[in-house]
C-alpha positions as CSV (number, residue, x, y, z in Angstrom):
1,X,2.6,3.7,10.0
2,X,-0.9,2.5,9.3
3,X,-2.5,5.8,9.7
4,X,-0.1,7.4,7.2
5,X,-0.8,4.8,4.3
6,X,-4.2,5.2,5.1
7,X,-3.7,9.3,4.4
8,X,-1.7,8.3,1.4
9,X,-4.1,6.1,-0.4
10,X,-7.0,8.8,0.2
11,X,-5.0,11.9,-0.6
12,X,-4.6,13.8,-3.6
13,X,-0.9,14.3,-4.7
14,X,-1.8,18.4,-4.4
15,X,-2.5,17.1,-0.9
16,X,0.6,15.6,-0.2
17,X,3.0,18.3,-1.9
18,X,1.9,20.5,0.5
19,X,3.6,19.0,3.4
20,X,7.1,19.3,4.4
21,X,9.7,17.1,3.2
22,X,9.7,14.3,6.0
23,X,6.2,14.3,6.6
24,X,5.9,13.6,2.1
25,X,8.4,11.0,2.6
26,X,6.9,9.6,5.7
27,X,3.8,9.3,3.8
28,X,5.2,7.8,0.6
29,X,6.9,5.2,1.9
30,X,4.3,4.2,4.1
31,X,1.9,3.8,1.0
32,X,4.7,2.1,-0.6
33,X,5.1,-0.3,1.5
34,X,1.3,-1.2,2.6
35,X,0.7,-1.3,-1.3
36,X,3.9,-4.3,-1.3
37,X,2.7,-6.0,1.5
38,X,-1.2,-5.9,-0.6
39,X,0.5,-7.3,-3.0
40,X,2.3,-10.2,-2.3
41,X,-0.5,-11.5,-0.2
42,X,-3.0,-11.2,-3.2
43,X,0.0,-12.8,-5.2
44,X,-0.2,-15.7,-2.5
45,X,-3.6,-15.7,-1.9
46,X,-4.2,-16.3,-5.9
47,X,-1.3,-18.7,-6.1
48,X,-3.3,-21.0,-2.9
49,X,-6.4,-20.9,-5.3
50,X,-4.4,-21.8,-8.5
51,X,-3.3,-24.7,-6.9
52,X,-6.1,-26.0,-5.7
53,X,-7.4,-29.2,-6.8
54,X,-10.7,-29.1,-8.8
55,X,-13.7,-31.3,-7.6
């Protein structure tokens, strides 16, 4: 699953419309759901720093 989102976050969508149907789904939801994961632990990650307490 990792390989795929890798593809998917380097491809071009030309790239990707060229495959079949499961392989473009594949692919999509694989970038989909690396992108989610990216972004709740940046969420997290900023929240941790936001609640910090300044020295």
């Amino acid at each position: 699953m990792a390989e795929l989102a890798k593809y998917g976050m380097s491809a071009d969508a030309s790239q990707i419309r060229r495959h079949r149907d499961g392989r473009r789904l594949a692919t999509l939801l694989a970038t989909v759901a690396f992108l989610e994961a990216k972004s709740v632990d940046d969420t997290l990650e900023l929240l941790d720093l936001l609640m910090r307490p300044s020295c």
